[in-house]
C-alpha positions, 0 to 999 in steps of 0.5 A: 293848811292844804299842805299840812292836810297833804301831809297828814293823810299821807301819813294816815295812809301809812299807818293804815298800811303798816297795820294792814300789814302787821294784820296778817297772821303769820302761818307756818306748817312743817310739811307742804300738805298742811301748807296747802290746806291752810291756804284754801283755809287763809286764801285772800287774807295770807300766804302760810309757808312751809318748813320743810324744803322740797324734797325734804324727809319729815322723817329725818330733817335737820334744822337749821338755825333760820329754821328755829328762828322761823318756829319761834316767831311766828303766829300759828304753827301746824305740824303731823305730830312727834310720829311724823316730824320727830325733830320738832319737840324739842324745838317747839319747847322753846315756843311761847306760842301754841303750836298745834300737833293735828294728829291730836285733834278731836275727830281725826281719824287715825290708823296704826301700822299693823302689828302682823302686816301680810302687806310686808314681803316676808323675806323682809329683814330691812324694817322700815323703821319709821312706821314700826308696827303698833304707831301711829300711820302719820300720813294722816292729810291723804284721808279727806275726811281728816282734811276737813277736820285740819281745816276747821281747825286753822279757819277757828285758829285764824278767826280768834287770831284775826276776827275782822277776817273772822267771815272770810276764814269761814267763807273759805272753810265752806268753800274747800268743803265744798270741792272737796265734795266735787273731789271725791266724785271725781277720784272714785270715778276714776279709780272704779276701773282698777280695784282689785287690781295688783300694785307694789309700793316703796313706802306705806304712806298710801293706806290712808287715801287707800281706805277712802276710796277702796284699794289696797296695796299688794305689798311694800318693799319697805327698806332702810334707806341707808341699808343695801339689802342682801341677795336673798332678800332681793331674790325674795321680793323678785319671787314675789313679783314673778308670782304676781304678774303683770303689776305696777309698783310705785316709789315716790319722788324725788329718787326712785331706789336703784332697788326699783330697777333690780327687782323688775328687770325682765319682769311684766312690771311697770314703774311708777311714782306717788307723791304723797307730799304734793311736791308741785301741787301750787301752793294756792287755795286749790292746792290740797284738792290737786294733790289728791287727785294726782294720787288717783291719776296717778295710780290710775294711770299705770293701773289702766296699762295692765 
């Protein structure tokens, strides 16, 4: 009798298990940022992952088959939106389950790229043709604000998809809130020394994080990356350097442009990166806040040498 009790909470004990198991809400997000911001979200009771390898572009990724696979099988999914990762719609037809486009939720702060940008260098021919003007800006998750809004969003998502969790997506919600306050303490204080002060970007991917904490670019040396631009436009944006003086100008990892080197040789110029994707920021609960604040270091950083 002993023996068949052994055996039968043995087998109790697996099952237990195996359900533990099966409980775990399967998340995916598109890009990393969301990624982080799921984990603060699920932090103890799941691991999210991410589509998008490191280095990846959303821009111009191509899946691959294990990638349609993954979109398919899993519980919840996250991406920016079709003005973002353009190479999802027709993948996430195919879905039986929802997937949640957060540039659609309610509350969300949106800004457009302008219509008649004077951030652009006027010499200019090459246009950045994934942030034409009049869309929508995509890089959405650099506005805090906009991070909470994502976040209550997965802690409601996750808590109708596994409510005996249901307190501690909740718990968690509370808690990233909460560093989030800290956070912005943090990043103004050590951003007040450098407003006003001149800095030039390869991508306009910042405005959002800029608005939150009153900077503003001086320009962007937006380029086709697979266009080599002409002499004239070269020399244009070279003028508009000179002009400008001591500055910084950033590009984002993981390649810096050969272009980068040609404009500011011989000028009082500083080069530098931003990583708008947090590529090492760890994927755990505080994952999202050190993006952010690496940004701020970041800039502040090359912004303080001037």
């Amino acid at each position: 009798m002993s023996r068949l009790f052994a055996l039968f909470v043995a087998f109790f004990s697996c099952v237990v298990v195996m359900n533990s198991a099966q409980a775990e809400v399967r998340v995916l997000t598109s890009i990393k940022p969301l990624q982080l911001i799921a984990a603060a979200v699920q932090d103890g009771a799941g691991s999210p992952q991410v589509l998008l390898p490191p280095g990846a572009s959303p821009h111009h990724y191509a899946l691959r088959p294990s990638d349609v696979r993954r979109v398919g099988e899993v519980d919840l999914l996250y991406w920016i939106g079709p003005d973002m990762e353009g190479f999802l719609p027709r993948v996430l037809q195919g879905r039986s389950k929802p997937a949640v486009a957060v540039q659609q939720l309610p509350g969300l702060h949106l800004r457009h790229f302008a219509e008649d940008s004077p951030s652009h260098d006027e010499g200019e021919s090459d246009h950045d043709h994934d942030h034409r003007p009049g869309t929508v800006d995509a890089h959405l998750w650099l506005a805090p604000a906009n991070a909470r809004v994502i976040a209550a969003r997965m802690a409601g998502d996750l808590s109708a998809a596994d409510p005996a969790n249901a307190a501690r997506y909740q718990s968690n919600l509370k808690a990233f809130n909460e560093r989030l306050d800290a956070l912005d303490g943090r990043i103004k204080a050590r951003l007040a020394g450098i407003a006003g002060k001149p800095y030039f970007v390869f991508h306009e991917a910042f405005d959002y994080f800029e608005e939150a904490y009153g900077l503003k670019h001086t320009g962007v040396f937006s380029v086709a990356a697979e266009v080599q631009p002409g002499a004239q436009h070269v020399a244009a944006m070279r003028t508009r350097l000179q002009q400008v003086g001591k500055t910084c100008v950033f590009s984002e990892p993981p390649i810096r442009p050969r272009l980068a080197e040609t404009l500011t040789a011989g000028l009082p110029v500083r080069l530098a990166e931003l990583d708008a994707l947090g590529g090492n920021a760890p994927v755990n609960a505080q994952g999202y806040e050190q993006l952010l604040e690496k940004l701020g270091d970041d800039l502040a950083g090359c912004l303080e040498q001037l």
